[in-house]
C-alpha beads as a LAMMPS data file, in Angstrom:
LAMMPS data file: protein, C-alpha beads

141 atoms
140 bonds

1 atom types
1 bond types

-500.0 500.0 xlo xhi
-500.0 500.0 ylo yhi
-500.0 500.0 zlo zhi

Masses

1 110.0

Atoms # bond

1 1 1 -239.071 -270.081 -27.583
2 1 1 -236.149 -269.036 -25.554
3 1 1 -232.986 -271.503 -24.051
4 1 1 -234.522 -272.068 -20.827
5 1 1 -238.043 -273.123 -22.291
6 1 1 -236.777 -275.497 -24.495
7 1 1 -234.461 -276.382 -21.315
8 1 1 -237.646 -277.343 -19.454
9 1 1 -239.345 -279.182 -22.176
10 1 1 -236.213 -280.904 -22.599
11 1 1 -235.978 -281.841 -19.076
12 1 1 -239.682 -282.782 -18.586
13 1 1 -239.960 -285.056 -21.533
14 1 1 -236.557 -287.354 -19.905
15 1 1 -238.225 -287.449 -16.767
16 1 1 -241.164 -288.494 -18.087
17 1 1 -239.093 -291.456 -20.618
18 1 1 -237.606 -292.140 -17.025
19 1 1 -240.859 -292.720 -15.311
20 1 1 -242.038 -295.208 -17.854
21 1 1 -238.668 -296.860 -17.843
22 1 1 -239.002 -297.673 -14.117
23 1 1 -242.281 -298.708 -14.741
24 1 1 -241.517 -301.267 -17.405
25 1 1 -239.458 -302.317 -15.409
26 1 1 -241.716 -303.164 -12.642
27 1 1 -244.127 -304.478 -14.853
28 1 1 -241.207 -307.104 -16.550
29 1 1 -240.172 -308.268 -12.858
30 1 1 -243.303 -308.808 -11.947
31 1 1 -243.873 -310.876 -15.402
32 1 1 -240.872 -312.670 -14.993
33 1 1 -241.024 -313.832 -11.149
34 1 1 -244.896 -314.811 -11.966
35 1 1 -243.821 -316.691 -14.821
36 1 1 -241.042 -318.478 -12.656
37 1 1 -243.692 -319.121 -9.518
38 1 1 -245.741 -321.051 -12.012
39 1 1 -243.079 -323.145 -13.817
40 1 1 -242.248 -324.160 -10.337
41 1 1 -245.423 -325.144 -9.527
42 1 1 -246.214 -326.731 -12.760
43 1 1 -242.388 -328.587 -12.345
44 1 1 -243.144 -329.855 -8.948
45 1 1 -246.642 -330.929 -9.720
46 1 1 -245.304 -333.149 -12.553
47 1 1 -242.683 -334.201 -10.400
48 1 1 -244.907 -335.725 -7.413
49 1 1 -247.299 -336.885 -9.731
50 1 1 -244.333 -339.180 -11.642
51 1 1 -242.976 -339.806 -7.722
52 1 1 -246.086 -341.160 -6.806
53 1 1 -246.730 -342.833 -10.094
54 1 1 -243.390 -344.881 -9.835
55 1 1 -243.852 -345.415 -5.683
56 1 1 -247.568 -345.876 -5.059
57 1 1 -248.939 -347.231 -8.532
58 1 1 -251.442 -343.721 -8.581
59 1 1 -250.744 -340.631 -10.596
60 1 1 -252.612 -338.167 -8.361
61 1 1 -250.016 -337.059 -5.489
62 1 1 -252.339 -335.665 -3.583
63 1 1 -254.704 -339.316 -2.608
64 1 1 -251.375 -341.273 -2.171
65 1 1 -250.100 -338.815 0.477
66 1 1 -253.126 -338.433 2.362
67 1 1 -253.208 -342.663 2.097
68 1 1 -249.434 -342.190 3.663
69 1 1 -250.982 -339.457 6.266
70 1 1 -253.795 -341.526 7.693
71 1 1 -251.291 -345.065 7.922
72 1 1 -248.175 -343.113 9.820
73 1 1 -249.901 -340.245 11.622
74 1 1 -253.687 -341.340 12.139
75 1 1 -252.705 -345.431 12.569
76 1 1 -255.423 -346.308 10.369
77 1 1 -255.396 -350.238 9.106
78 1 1 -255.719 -349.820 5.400
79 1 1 -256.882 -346.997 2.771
80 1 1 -257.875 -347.311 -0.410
81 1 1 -256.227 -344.861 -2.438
82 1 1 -257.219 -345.863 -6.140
83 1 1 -260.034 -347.498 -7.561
84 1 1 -259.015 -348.202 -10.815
85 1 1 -256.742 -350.604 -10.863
86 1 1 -257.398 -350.834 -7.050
87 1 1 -254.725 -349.954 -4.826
88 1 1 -254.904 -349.719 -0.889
89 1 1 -252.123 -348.661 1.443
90 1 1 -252.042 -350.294 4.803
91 1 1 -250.172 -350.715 8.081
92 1 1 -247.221 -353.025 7.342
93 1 1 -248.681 -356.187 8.815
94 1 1 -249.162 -359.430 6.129
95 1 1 -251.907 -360.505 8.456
96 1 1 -254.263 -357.204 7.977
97 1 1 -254.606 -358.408 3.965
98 1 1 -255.481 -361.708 4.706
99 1 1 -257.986 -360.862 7.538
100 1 1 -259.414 -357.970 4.696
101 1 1 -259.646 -360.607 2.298
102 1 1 -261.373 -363.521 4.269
103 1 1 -263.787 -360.586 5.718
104 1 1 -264.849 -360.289 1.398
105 1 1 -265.107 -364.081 1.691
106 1 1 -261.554 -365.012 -0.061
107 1 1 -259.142 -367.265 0.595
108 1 1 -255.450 -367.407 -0.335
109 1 1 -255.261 -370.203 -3.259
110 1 1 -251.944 -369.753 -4.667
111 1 1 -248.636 -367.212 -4.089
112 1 1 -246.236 -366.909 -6.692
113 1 1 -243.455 -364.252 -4.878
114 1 1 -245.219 -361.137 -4.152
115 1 1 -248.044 -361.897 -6.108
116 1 1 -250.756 -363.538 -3.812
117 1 1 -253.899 -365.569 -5.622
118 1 1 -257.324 -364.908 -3.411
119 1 1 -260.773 -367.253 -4.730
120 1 1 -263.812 -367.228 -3.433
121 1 1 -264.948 -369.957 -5.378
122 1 1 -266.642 -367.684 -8.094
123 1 1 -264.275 -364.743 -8.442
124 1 1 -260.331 -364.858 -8.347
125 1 1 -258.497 -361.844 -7.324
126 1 1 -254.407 -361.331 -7.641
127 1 1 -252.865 -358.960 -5.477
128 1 1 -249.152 -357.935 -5.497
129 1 1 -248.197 -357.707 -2.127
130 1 1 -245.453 -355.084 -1.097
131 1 1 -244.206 -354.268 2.280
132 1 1 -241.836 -352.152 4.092
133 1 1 -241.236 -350.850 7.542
134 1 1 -243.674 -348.097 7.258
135 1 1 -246.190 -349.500 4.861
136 1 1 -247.589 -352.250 2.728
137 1 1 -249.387 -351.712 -0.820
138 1 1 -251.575 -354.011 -2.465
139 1 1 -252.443 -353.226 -6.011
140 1 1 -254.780 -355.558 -7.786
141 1 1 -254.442 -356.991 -10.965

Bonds

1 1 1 2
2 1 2 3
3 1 3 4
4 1 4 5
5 1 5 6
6 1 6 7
7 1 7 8
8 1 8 9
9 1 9 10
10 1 10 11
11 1 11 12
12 1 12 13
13 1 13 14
14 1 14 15
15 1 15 16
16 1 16 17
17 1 17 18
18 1 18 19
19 1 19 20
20 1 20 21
21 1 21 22
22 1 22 23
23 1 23 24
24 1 24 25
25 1 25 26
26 1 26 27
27 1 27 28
28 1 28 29
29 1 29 30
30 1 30 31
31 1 31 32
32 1 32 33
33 1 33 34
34 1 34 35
35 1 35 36
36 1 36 37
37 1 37 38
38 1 38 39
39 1 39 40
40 1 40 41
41 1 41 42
42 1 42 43
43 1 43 44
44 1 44 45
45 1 45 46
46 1 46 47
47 1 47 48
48 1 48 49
49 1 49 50
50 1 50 51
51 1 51 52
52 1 52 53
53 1 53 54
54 1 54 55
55 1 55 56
56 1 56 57
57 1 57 58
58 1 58 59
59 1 59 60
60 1 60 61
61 1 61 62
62 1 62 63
63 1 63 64
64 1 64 65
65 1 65 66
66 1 66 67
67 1 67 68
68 1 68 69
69 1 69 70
70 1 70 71
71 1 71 72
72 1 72 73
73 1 73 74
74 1 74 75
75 1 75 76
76 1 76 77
77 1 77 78
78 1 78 79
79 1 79 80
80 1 80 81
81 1 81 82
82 1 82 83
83 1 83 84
84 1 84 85
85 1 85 86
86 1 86 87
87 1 87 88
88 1 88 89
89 1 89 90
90 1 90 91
91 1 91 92
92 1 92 93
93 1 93 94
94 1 94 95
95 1 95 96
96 1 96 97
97 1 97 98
98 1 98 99
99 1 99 100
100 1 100 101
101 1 101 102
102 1 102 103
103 1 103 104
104 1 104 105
105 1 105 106
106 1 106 107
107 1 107 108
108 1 108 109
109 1 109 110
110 1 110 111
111 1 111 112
112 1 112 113
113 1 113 114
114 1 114 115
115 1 115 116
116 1 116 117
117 1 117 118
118 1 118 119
119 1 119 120
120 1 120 121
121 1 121 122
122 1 122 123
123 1 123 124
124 1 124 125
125 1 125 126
126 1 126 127
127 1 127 128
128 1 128 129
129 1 129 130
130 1 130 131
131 1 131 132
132 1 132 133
133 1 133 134
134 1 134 135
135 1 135 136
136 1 136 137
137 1 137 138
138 1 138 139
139 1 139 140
140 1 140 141
């Protein structure tokens, strides 16, 4: 084998170690930004979910802003947006929970604060009542 073959070989084999190098490369970016995409997801997921938890009394982000949706955008009167414990958003109007509640056949018995007392002579139902200027929220109890 003379200089310039062993030249060649020489040269061939780094530009193949080069290749690869670019293409672990690639492959490692690609790893890494996919990696960050989904901790970003996963981190803002967990973050609306404790958002809504602490603001709306529901864990799933997702039912409490399409309750917020259909009260500011779509002017609906009330939503429920959890069934267990029951919590409904509505417009922020005391008088839509107490025409709601005598439509089930309650009537307002006691309030202690924000907590309001609802009997129908059979059942009692306790409701804390919370209101501001874009929505009210009554969770039951």
């Amino acid at each position: 084998m003379d200089r310039n073959e062993a030249e060649s070989v020489i040269r061939e084999t780094i530009e193949l170690a080069n290749k690869e190098i670019k293409k672990n490369k690639k492959k490692s970016r690609s790893i890494l930004i996919t990696t960050l995409v989904v901790a970003i997801l996963i981190i803002a997921l967990l973050g609306s979910s404790l958002i809504s938890q602490v603001t709306f009394n529901v864990t799933n982000p997702f039912s409490a802003a399409n309750g917020l949706f259909q009260i500011a955008v779509l002017d609906k009167e009330y939503v429920v947006i959890s069934e267990s414990p029951r919590v409904v958003l509505a417009q922020p109007n005391a008088d839509i929970l107490t025409d709601y509640m005598e439509s089930r056949g309650f009537t307002i018995t006691d309030q202690m604060g924000a907590m309001l007392t609802y009997s129908n002579g059979e059942t009692t139902e306790m409701i804390l009542f919370n209101m501001n200027k874009y929505f009210s929220k009554w969770i039951w109890q």
